[in-house]
C-alpha positions as CSV (number, residue, x, y, z in Angstrom):
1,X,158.5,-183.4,-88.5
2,X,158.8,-182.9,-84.7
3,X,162.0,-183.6,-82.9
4,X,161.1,-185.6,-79.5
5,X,164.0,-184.2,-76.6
6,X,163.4,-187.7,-74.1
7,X,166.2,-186.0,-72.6
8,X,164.2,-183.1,-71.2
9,X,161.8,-185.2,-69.3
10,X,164.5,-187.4,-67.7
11,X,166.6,-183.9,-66.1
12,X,166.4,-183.0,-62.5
13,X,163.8,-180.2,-63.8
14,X,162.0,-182.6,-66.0
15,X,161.4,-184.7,-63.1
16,X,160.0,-182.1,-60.9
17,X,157.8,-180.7,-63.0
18,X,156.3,-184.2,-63.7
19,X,156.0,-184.2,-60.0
20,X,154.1,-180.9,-60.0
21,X,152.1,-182.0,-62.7
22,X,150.5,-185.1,-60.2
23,X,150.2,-183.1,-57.2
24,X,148.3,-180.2,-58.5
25,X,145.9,-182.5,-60.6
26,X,145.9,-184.5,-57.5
27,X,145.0,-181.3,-55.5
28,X,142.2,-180.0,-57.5
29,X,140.7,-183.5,-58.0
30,X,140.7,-183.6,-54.0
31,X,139.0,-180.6,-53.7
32,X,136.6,-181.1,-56.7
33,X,135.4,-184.8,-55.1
34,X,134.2,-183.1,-52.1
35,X,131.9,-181.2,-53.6
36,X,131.7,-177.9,-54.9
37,X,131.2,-174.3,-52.7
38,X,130.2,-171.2,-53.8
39,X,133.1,-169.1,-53.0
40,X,135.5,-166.9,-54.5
41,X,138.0,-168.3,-52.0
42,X,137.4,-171.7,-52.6
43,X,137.3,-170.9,-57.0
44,X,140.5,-169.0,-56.0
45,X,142.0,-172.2,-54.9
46,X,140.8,-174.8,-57.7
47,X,141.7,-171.7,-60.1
48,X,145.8,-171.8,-58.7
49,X,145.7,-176.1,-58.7
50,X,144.3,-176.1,-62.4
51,X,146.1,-173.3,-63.7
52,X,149.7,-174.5,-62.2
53,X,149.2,-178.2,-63.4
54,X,148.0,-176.9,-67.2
55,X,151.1,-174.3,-67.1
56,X,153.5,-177.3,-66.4
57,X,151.7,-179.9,-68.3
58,X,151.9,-177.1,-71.1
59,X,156.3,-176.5,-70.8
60,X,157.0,-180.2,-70.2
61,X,155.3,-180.9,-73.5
62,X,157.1,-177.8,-75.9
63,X,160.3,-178.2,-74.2
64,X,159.6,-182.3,-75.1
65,X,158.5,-181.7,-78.8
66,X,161.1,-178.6,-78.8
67,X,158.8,-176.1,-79.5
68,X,160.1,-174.2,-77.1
69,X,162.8,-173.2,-79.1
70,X,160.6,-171.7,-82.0
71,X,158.3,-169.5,-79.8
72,X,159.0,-165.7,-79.6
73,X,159.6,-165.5,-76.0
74,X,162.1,-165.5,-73.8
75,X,161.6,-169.0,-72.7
76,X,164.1,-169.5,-69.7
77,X,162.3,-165.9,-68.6
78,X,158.9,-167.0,-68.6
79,X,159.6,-171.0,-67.1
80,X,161.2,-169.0,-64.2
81,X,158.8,-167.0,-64.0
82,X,155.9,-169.4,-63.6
83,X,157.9,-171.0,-61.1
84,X,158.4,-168.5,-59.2
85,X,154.4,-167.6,-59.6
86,X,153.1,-170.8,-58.9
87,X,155.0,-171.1,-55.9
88,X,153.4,-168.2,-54.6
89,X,150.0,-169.3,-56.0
90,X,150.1,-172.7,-54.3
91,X,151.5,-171.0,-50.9
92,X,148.8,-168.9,-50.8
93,X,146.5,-171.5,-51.5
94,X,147.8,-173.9,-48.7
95,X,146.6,-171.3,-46.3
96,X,143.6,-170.1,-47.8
97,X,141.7,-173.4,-48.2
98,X,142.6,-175.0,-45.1
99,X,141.6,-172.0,-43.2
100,X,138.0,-171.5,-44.8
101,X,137.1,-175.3,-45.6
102,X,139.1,-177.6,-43.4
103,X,137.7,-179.7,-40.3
104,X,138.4,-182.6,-38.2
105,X,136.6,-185.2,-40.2
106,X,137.1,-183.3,-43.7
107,X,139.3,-185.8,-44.8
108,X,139.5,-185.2,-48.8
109,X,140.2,-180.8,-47.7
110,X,142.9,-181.9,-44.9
111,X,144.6,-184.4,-47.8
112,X,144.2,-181.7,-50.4
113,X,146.1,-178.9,-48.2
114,X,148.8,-181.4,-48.0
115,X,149.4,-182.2,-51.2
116,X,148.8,-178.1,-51.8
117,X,151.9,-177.9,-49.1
118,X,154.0,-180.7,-51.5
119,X,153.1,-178.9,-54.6
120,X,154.5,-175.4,-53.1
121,X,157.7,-177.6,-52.2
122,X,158.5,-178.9,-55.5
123,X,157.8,-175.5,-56.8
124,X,160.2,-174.0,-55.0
125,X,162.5,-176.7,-55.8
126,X,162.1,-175.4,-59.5
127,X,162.8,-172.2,-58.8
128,X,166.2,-172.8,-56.9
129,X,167.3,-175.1,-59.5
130,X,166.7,-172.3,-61.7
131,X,169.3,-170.0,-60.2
132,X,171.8,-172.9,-59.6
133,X,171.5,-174.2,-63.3
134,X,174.7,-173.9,-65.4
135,X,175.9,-171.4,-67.3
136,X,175.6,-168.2,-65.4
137,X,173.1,-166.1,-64.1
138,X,169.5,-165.8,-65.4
139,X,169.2,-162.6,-67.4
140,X,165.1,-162.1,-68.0
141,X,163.0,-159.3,-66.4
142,X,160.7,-161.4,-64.6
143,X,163.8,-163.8,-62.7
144,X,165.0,-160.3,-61.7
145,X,163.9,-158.3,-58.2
146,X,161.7,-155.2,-60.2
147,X,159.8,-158.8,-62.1
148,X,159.9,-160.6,-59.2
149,X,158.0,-157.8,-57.4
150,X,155.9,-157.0,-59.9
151,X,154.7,-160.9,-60.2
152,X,153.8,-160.5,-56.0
153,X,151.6,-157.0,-56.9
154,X,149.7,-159.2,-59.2
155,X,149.3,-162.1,-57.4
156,X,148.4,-160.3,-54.0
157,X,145.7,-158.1,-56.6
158,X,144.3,-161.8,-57.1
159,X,143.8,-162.1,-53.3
160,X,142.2,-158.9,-52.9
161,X,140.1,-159.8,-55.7
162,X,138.8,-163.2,-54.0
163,X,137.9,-160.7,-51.0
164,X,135.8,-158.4,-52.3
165,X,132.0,-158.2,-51.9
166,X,130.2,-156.4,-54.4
167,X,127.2,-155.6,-52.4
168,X,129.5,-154.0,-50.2
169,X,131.9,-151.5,-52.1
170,X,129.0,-151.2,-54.6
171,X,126.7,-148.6,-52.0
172,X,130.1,-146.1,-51.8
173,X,132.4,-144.3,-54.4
174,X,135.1,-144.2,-52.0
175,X,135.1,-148.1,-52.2
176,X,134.5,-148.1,-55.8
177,X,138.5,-146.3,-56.0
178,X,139.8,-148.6,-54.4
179,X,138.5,-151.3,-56.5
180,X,139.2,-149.2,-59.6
181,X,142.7,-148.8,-57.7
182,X,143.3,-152.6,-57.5
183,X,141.6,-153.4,-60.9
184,X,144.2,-150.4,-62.7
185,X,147.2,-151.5,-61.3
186,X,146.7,-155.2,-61.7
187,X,145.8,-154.8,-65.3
188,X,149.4,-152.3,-66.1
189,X,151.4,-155.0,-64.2
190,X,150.3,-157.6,-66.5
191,X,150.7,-155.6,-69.4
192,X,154.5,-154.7,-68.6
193,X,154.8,-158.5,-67.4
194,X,153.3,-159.6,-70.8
195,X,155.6,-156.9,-72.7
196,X,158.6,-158.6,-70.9
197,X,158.1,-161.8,-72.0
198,X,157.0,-160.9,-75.4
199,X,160.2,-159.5,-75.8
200,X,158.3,-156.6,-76.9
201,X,160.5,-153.6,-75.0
202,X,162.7,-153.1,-78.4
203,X,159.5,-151.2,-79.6
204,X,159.3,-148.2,-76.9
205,X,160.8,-145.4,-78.7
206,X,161.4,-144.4,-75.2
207,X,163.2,-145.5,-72.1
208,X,160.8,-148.3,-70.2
209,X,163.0,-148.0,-67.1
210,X,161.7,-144.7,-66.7
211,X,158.5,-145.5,-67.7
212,X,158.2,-148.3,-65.6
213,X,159.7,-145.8,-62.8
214,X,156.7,-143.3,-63.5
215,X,154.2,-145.8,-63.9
216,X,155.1,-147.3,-59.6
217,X,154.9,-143.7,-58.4
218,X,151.7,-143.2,-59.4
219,X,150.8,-146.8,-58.5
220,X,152.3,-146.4,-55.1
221,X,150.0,-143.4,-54.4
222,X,146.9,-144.7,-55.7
223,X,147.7,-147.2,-53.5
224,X,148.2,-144.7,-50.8
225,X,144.7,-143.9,-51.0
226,X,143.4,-146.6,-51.3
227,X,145.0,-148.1,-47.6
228,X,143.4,-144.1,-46.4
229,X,139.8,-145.2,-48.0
230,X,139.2,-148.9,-47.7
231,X,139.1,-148.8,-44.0
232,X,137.6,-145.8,-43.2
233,X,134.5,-146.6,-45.7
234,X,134.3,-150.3,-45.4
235,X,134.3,-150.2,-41.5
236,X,132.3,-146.9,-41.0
237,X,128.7,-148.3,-39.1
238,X,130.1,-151.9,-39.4
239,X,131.3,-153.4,-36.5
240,X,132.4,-156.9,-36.4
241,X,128.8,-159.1,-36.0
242,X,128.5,-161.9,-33.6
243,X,128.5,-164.9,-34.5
244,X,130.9,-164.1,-37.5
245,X,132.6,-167.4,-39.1
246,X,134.4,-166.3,-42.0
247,X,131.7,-163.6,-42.8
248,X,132.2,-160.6,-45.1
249,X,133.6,-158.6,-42.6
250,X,136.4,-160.4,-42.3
251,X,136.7,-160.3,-46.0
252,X,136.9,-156.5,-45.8
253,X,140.0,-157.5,-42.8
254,X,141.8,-159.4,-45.7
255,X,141.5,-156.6,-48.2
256,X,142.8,-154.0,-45.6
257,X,145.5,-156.4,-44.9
258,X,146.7,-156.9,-48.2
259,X,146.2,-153.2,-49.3
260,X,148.7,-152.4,-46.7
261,X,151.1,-155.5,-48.4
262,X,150.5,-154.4,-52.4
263,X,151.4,-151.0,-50.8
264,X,154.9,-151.9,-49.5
265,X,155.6,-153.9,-52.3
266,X,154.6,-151.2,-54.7
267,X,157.2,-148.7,-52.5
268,X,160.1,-151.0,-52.4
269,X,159.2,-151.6,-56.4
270,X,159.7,-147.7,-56.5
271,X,163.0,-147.3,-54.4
272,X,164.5,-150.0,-56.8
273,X,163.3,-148.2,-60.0
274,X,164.5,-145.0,-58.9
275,X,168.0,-146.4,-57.9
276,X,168.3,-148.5,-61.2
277,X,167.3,-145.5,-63.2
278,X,168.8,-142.2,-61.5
279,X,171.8,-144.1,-59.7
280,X,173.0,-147.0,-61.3
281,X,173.5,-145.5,-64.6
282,X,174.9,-142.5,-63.6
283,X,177.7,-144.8,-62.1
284,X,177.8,-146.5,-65.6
């Protein structure tokens, strides 16, 4: 027999995930009556609107039949976690689609990247009444900094991904690493993310702090590379052309860009490994 928790919908957090729930469906059906375009930028952005409204559509209704208490997860870990990912997701997003799709008279893509901007509000809203709710501090991997980072490497992986054109990186090996860079690294992320949550760690027979500490060193210099290689191969004979609207080449600008970001976030995931591993405990 299932237990219904009314209780659970009619909570400050209840509420605003309900809320998120209509503006993301809202969003995507905005988007979706306009017609579709053959983008990765654009399926990027219908991807973050459906995915976030499923994800909350999905916790409202375990936490409302309680099956949220049976699963084998850290539960509070992965709600904050979401949060904290679809924030990013839907801020992202609201400056992707308006940049590549909005106009004047574009009246369902201008309504759309409001309602993007609302959802990316309440999401945040979600995510602070996570750290303010009662009974402490939230102990899970992915609510602390080294999750939190690791939750941007992925998500700015997805942006790179969205950027890249095959017929472009496919003609040099130097651009193949980097994509073999970004594909690596985004795939081990999720793995320790998904590891985290699965409450799966128990099962090392060895110390995942220091694997984990390994594992962004040799991220962090692949990464290194990559930031050398990308430019130097994907510019190399290819000036900017004229006109260029949101051509490819400014594609290959965004991936540089965001190289550069996964790269600092990959250093600063480092430093905080390193200190948690080789300082902290020795304190302890």
């Amino acid at each position: 027999m299932v237990n219904l928790d009314l209780r659970s919908l009619t909570l400050p957090v209840g509420i605003i995930r309900m809320v998120e729930v209509v503006l993301t469906c809202i969003s995507f059906s905005l988007v979706a009556s306009a017609g579709h375009v053959l983008s990765t930028h654009w399926a990027w952005c219908m991807f973050t609107w459906c995915f976030c409204c499923f994800f909350s559509l999905f916790i409202l209704i375990m936490e409302f039949t309680r099956f949220s208490d049976k699963v084998p997860i850290s539960w509070d870990d992965f709600t904050t976690a979401f949060a904290m990912l679809a924030t990013l997701m839907c801020f992202t997003s609201s400056i992707i689609y308006p940049t590549f799709f909005t106009c004047p008279t574009c009246y369902h893509q201008i309504a759309a990247t409001v309602i993007s901007l609302l959802c990316f509000g309440v999401y945040v809203s979600e995510v602070v009444l996570a750290r303010l709710r009662p009974g402490g501090e939230i102990s899970g991997f992915l609510s602390t900094v080294p999750g939190l980072l690791k939750i941007l490497e992925t998500l700015v992986a997805c942006i790179i991904f969205t950027s890249l054109d095959p017929a472009r990186f496919s003609l040099y090996p130097g651009l193949q690493w980097c994509v073999a860079v970004y594909s690596l690294c985004f795939i081990f992320a999720l793995v320790i993310i998904f590891l985290t949550v699965g409450q799966l760690l128990s099962f090392f027979p060895f110390s995942f702090d220091k694997l984990l500490t390994v594992y962004n060193i040799l991220a962090t210099v692949m990464y290194m590379t990559a930031m050398v290689i990308w430019p130097l191969y994907g510019f190399e004979n290819n000036p900017r052309p004229v006109p260029c609207f949101h051509c490819s080449w400014d594609d290959l600008v965004v991936v540089t860009f965001m190289t550069v970001i996964n790269l600092v976030i990959y250093i600063l995931d480092t430093i905080y490994s390193i200190k948690v591993v080789f300082f902290t405990r020795d304190e302890e």
